[in-house]
N, CA, C and O atoms as a Tripos MOL2 file, in Angstrom:
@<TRIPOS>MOLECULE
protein
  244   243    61     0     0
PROTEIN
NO_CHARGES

@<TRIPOS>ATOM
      1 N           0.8400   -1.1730    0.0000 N.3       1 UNK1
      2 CA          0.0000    0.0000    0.0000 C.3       1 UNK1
      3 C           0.8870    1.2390    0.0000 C.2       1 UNK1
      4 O           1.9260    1.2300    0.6590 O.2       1 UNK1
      5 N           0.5550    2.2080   -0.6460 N.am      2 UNK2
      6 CA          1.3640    3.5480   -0.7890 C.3       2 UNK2
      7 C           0.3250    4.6870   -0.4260 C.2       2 UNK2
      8 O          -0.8370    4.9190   -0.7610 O.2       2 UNK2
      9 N           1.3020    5.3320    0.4520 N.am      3 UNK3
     10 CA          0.7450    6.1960    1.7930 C.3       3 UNK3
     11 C           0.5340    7.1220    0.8930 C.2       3 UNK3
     12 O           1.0200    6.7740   -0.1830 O.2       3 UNK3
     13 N          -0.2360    8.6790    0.8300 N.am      4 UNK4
     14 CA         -0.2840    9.6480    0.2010 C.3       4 UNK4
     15 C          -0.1370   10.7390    1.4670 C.2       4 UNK4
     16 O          -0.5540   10.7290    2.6250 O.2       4 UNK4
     17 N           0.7640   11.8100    0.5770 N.am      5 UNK5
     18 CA          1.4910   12.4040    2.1500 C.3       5 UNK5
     19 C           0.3650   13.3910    2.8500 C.2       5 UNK5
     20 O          -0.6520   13.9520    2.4440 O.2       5 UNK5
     21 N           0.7540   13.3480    3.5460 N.am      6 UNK6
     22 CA         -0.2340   13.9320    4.6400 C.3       6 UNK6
     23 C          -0.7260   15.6710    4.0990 C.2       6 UNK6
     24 O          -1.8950   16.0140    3.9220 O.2       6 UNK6
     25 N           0.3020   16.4300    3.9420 N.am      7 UNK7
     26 CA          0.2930   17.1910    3.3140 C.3       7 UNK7
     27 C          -1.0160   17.5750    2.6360 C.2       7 UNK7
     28 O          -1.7830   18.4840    2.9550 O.2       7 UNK7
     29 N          -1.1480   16.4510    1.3520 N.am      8 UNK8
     30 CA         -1.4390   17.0260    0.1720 C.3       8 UNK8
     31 C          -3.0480   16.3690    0.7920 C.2       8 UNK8
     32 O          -4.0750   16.6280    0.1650 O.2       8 UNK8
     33 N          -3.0840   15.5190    2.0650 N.am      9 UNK9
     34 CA         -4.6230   14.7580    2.4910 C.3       9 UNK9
     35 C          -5.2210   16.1450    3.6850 C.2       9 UNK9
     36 O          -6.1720   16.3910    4.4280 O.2       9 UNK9
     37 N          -4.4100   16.5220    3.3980 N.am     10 UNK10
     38 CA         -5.1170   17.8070    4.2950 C.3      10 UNK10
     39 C          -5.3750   19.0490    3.3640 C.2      10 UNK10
     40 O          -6.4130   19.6870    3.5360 O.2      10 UNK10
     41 N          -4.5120   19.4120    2.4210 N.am     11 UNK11
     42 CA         -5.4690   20.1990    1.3050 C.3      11 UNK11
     43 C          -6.8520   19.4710    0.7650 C.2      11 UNK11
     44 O          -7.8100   20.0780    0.2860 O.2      11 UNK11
     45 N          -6.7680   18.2730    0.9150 N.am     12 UNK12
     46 CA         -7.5690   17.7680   -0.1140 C.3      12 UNK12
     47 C          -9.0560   18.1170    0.8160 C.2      12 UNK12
     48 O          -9.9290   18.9450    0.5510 O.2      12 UNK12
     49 N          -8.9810   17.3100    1.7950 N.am     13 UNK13
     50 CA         -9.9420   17.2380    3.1090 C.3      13 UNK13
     51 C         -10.5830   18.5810    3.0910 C.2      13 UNK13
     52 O         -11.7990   18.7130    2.9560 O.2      13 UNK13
     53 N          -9.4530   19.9430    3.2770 N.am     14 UNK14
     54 CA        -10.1490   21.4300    3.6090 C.3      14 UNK14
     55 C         -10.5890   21.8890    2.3630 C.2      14 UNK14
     56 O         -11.5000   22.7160    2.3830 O.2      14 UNK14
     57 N         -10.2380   21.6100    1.5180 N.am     15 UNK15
     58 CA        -10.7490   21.9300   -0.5980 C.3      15 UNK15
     59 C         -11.9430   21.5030    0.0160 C.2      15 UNK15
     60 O         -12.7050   22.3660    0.4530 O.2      15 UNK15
     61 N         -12.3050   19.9930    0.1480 N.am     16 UNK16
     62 CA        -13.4840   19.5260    0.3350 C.3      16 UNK16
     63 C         -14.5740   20.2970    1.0140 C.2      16 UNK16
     64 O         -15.5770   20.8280    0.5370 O.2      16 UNK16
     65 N         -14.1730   20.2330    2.1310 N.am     17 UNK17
     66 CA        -15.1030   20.5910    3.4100 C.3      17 UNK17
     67 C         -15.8570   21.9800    2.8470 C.2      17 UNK17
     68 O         -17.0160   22.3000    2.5820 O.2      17 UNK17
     69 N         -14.1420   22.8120    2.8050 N.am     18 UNK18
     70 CA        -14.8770   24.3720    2.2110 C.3      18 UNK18
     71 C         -15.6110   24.3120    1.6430 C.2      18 UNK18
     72 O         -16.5660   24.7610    2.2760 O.2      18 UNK18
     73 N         -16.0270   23.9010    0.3370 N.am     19 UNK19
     74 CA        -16.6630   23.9540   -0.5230 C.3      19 UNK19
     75 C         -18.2170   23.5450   -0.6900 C.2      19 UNK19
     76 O         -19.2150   24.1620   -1.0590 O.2      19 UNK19
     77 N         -17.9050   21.8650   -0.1310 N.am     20 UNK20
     78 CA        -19.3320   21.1580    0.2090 C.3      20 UNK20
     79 C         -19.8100   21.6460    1.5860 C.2      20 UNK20
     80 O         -20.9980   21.9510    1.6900 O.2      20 UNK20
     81 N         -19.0110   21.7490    2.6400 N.am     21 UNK21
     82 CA        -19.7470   22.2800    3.8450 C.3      21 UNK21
     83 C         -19.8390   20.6300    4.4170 C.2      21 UNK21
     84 O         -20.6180   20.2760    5.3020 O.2      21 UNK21
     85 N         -19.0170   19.8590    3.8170 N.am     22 UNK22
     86 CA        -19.3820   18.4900    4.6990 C.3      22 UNK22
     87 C         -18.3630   18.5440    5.5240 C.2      22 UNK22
     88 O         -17.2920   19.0830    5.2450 O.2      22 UNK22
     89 N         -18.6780   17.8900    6.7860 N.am     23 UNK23
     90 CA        -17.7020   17.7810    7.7210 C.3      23 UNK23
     91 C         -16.2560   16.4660    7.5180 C.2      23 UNK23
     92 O         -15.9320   15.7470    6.5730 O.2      23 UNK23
     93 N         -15.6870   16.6590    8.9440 N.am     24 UNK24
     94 CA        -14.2620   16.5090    8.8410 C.3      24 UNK24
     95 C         -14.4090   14.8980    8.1940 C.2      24 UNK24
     96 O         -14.0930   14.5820    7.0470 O.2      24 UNK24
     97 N         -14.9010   14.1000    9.1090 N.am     25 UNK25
     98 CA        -15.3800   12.8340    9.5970 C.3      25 UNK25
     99 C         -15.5960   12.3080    7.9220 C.2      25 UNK25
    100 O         -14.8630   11.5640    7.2700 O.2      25 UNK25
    101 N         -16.6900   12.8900    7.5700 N.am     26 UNK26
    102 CA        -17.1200   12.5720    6.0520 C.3      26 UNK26
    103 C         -16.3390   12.2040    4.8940 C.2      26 UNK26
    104 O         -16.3820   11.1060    4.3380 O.2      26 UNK26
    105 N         -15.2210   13.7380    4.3830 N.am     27 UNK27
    106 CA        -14.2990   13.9100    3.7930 C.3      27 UNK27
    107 C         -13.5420   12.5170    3.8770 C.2      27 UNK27
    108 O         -13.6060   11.4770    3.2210 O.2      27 UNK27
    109 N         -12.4850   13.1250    5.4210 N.am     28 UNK28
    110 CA        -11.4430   11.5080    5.5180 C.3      28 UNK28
    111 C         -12.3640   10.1540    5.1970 C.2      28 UNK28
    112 O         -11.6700    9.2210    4.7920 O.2      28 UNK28
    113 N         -13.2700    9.9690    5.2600 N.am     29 UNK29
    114 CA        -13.9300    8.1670    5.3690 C.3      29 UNK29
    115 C         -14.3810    8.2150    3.5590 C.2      29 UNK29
    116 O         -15.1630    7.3910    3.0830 O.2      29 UNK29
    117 N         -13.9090    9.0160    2.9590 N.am     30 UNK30
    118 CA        -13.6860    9.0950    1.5620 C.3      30 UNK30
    119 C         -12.5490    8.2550    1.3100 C.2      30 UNK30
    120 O         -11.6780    8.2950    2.1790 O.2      30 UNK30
    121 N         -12.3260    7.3940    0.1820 N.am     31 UNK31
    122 CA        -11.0430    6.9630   -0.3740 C.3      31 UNK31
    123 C         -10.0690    7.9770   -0.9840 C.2      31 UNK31
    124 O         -10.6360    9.0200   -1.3090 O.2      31 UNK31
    125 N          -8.7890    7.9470   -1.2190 N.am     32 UNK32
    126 CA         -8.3370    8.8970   -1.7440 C.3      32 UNK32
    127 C          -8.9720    8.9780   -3.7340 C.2      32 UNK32
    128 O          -9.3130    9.9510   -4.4070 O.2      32 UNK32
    129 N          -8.9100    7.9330   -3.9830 N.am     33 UNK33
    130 CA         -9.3200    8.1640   -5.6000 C.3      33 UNK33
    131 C         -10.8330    9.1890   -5.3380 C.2      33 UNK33
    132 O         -10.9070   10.3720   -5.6710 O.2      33 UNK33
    133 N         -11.7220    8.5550   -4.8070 N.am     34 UNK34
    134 CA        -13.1120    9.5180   -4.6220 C.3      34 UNK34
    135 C         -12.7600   11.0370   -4.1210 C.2      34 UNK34
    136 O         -13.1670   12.0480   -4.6930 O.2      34 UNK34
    137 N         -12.1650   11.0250   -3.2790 N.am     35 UNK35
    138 CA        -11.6420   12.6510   -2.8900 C.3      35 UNK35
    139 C         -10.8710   13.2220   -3.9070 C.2      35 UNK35
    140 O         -11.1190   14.4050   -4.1390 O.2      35 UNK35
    141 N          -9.9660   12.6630   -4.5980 N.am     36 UNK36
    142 CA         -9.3920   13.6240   -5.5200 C.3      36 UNK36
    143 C         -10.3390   13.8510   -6.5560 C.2      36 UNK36
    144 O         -10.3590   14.9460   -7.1190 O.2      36 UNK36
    145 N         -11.2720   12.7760   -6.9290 N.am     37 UNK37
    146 CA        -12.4500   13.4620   -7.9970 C.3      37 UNK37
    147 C         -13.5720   14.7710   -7.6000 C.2      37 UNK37
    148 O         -13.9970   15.6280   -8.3750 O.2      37 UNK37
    149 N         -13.8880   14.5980   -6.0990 N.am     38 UNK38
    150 CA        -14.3120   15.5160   -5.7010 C.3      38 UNK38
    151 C         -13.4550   16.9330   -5.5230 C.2      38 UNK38
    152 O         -13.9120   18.0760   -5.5200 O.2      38 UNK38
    153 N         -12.4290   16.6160   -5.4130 N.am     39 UNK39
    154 CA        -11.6780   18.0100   -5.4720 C.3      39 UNK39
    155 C         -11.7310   18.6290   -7.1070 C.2      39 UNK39
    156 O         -11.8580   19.8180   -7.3970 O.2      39 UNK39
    157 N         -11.5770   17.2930   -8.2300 N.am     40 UNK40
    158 CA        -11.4340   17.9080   -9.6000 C.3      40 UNK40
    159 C         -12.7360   18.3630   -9.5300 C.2      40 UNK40
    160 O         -12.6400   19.5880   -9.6080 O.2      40 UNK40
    161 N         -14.0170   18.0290   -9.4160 N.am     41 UNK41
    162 CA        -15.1750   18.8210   -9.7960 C.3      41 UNK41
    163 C         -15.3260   19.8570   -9.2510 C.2      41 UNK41
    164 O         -15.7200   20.8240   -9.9030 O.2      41 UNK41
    165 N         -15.0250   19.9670   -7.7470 N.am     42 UNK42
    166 CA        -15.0950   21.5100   -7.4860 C.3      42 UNK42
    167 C         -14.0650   22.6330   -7.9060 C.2      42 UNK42
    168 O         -14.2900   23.8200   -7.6680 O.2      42 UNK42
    169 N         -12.7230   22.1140   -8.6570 N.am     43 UNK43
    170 CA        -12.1630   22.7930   -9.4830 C.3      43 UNK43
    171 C         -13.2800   23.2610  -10.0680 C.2      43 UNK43
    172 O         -13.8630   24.3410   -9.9650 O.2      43 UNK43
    173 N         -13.5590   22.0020  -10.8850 N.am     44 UNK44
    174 CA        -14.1660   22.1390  -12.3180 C.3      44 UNK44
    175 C         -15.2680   23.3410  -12.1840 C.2      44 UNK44
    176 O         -15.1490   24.3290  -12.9090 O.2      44 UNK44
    177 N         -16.5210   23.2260  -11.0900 N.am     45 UNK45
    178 CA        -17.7290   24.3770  -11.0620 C.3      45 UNK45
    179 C         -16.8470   25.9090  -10.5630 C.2      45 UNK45
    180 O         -17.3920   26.9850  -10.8130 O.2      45 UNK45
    181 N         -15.6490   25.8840   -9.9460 N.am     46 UNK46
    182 CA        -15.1400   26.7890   -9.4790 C.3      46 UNK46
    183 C         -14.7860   27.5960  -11.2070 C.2      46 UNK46
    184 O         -15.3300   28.6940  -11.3250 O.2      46 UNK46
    185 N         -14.1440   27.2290  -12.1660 N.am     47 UNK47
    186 CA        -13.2470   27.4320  -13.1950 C.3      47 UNK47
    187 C         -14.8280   27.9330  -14.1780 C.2      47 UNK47
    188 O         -14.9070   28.9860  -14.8110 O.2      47 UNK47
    189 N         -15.6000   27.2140  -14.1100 N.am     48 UNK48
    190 CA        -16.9090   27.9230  -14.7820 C.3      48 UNK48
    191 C         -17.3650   28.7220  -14.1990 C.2      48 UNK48
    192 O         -17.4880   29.6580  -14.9890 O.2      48 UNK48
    193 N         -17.9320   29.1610  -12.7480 N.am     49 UNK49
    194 CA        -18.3910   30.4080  -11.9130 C.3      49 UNK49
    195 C         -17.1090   31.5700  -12.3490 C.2      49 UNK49
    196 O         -17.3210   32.7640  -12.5640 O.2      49 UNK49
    197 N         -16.1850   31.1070  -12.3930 N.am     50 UNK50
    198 CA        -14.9460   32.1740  -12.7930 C.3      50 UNK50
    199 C         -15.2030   32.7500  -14.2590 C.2      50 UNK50
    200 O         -15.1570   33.9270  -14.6170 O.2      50 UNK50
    201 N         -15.4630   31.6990  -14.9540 N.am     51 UNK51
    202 CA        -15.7370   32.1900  -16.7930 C.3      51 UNK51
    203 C         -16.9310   32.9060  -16.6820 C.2      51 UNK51
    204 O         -17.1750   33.7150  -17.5770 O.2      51 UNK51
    205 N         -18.0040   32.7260  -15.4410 N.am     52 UNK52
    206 CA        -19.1880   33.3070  -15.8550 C.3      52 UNK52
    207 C         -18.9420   34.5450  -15.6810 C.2      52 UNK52
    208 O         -19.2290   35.2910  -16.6170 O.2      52 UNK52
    209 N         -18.3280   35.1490  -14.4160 N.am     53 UNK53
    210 CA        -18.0180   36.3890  -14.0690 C.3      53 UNK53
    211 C         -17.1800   37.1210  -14.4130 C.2      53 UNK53
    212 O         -17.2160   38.2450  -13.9110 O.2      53 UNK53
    213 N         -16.2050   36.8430  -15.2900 N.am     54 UNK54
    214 CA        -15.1750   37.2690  -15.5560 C.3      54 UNK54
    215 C         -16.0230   37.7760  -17.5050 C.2      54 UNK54
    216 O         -15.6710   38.6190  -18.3300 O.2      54 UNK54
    217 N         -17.1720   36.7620  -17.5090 N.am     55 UNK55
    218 CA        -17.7000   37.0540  -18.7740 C.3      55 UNK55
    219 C         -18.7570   38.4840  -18.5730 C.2      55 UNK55
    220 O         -18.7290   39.4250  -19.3660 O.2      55 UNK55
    221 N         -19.5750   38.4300  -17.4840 N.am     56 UNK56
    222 CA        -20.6920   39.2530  -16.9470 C.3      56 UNK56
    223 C         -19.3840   40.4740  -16.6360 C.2      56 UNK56
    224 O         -19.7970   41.4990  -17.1790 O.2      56 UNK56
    225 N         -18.4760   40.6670  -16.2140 N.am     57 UNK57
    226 CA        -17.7700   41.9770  -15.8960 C.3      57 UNK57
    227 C         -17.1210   42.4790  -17.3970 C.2      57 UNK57
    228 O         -16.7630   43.6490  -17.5340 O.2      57 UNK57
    229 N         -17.0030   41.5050  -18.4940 N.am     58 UNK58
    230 CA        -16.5460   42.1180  -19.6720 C.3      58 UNK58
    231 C         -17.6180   42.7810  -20.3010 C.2      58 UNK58
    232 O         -17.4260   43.4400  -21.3220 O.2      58 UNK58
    233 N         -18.7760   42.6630  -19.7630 N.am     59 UNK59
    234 CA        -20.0020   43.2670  -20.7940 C.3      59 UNK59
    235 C         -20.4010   44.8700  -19.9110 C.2      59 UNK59
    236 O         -21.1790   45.6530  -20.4540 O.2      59 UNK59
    237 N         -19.8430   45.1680  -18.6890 N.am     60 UNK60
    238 CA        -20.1490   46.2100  -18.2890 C.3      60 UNK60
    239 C         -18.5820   47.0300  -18.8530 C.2      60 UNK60
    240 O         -18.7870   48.2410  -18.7620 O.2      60 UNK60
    241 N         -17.6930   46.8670  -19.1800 N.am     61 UNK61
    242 CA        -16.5740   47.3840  -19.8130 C.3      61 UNK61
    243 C         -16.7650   48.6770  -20.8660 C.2      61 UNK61
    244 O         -15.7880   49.1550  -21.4400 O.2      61 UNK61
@<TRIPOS>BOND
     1     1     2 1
     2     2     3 1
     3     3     4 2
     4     3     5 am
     5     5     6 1
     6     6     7 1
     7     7     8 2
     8     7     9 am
     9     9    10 1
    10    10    11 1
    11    11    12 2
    12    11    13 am
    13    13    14 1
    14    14    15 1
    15    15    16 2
    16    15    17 am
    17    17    18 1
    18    18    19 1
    19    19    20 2
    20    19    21 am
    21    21    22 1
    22    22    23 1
    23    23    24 2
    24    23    25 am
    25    25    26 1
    26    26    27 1
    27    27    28 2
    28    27    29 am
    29    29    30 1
    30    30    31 1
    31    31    32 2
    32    31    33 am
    33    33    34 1
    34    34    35 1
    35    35    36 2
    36    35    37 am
    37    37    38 1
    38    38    39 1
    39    39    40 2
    40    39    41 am
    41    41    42 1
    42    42    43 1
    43    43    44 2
    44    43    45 am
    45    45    46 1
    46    46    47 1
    47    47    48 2
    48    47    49 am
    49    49    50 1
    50    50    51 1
    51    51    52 2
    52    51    53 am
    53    53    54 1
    54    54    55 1
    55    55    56 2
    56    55    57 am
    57    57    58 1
    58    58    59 1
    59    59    60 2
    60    59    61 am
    61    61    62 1
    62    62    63 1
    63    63    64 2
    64    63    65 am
    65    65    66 1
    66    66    67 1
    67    67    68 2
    68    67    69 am
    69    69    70 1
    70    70    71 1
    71    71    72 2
    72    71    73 am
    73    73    74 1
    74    74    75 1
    75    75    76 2
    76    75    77 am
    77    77    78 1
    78    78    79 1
    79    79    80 2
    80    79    81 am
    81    81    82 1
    82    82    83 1
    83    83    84 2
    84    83    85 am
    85    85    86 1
    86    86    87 1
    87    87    88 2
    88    87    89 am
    89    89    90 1
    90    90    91 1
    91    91    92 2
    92    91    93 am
    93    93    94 1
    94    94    95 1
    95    95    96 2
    96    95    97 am
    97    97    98 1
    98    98    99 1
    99    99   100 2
   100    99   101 am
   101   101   102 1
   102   102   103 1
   103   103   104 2
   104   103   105 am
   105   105   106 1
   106   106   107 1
   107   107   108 2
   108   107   109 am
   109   109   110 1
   110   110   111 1
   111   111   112 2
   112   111   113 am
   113   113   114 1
   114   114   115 1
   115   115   116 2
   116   115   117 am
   117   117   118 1
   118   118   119 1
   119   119   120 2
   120   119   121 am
   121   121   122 1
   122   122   123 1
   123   123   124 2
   124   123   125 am
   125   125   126 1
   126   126   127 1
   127   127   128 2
   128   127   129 am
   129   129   130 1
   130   130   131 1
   131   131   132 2
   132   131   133 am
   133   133   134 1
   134   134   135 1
   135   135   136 2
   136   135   137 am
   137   137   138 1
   138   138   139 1
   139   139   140 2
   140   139   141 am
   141   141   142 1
   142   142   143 1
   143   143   144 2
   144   143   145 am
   145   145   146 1
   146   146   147 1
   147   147   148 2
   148   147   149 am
   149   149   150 1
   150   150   151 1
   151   151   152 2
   152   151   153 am
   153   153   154 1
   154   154   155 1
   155   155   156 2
   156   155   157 am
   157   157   158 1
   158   158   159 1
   159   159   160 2
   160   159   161 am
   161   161   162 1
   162   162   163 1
   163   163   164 2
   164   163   165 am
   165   165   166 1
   166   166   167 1
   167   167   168 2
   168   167   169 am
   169   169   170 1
   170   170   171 1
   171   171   172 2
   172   171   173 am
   173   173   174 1
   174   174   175 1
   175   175   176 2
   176   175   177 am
   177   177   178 1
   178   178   179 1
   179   179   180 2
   180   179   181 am
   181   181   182 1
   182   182   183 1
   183   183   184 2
   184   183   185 am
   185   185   186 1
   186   186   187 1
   187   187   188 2
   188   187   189 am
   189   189   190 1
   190   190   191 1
   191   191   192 2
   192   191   193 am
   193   193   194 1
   194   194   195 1
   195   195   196 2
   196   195   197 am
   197   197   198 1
   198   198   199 1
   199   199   200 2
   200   199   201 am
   201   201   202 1
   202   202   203 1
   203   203   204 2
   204   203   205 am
   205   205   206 1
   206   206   207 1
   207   207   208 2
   208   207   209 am
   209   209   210 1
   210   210   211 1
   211   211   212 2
   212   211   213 am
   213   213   214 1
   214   214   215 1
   215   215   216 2
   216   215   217 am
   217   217   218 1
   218   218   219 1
   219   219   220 2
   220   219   221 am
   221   221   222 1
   222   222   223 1
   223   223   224 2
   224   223   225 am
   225   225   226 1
   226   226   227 1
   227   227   228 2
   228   227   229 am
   229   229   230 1
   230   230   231 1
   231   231   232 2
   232   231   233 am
   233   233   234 1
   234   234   235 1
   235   235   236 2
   236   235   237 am
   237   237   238 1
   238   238   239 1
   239   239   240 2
   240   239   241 am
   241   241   242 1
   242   242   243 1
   243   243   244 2
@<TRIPOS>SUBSTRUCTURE
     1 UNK1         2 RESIDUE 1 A UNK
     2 UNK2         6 RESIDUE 1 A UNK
     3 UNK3        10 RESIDUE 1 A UNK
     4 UNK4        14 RESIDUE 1 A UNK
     5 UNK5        18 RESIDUE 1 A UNK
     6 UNK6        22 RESIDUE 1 A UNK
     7 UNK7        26 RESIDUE 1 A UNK
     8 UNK8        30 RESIDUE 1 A UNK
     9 UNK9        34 RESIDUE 1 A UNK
    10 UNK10       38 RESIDUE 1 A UNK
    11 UNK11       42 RESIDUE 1 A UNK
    12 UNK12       46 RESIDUE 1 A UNK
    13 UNK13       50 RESIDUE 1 A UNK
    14 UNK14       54 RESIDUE 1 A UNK
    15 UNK15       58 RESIDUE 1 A UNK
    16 UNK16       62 RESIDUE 1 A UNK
    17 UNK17       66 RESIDUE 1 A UNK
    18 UNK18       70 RESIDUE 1 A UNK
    19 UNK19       74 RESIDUE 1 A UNK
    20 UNK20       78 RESIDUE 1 A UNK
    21 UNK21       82 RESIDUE 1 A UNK
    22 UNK22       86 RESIDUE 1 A UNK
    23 UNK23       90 RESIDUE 1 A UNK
    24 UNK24       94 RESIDUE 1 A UNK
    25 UNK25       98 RESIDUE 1 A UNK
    26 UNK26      102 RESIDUE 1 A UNK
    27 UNK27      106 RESIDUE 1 A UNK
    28 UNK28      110 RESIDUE 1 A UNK
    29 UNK29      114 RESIDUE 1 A UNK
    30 UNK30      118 RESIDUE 1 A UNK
    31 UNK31      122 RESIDUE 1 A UNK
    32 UNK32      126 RESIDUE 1 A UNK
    33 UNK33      130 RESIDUE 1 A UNK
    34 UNK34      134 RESIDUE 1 A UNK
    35 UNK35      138 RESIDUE 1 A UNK
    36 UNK36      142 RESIDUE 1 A UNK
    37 UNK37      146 RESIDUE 1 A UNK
    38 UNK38      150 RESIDUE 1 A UNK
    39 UNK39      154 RESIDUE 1 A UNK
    40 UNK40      158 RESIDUE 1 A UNK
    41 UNK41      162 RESIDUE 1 A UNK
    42 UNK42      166 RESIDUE 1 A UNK
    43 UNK43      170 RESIDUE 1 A UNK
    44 UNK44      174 RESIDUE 1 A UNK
    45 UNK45      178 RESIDUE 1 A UNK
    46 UNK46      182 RESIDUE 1 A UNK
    47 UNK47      186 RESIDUE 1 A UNK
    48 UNK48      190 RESIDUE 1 A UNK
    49 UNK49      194 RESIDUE 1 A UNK
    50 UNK50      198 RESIDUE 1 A UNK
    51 UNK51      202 RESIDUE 1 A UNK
    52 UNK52      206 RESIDUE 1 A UNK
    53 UNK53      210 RESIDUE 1 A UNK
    54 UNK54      214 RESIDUE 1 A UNK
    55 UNK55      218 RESIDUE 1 A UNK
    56 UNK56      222 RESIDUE 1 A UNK
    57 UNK57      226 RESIDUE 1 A UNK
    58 UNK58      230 RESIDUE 1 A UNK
    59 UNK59      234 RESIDUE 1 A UNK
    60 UNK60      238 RESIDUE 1 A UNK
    61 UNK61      242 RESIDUE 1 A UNK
């Protein structure tokens, strides 16, 4: 089994939490493959809320 460093399981955990509002408990009892997908999707809605606004502030220009 190969450990994933602690480090990068505690960004992952607080990405999480922030975002969904789920608690600590929840997050960790995630696998790491399922948590890192949940981190890519909230990239992912983060990177579109960004295009939306960044689109809505070019039209008041």
């Amino acid at each position: 089994m190969i450990g994933h460093p602690s480090e990068r399981v505690f960004e992952e955990v607080a990405y999480v939490a922030y975002h969904f509002h789920w608690p600590h408990q929840e997050v960790m009892a995630l696998d790491h493959i399922e948590r890192r997908r949940w981190v890519a999707e909230i990239a992912h809605i983060n990177e579109r809320l960004n295009e939306a606004a960044e689109a809505r502030s070019d039209t008041w220009r």
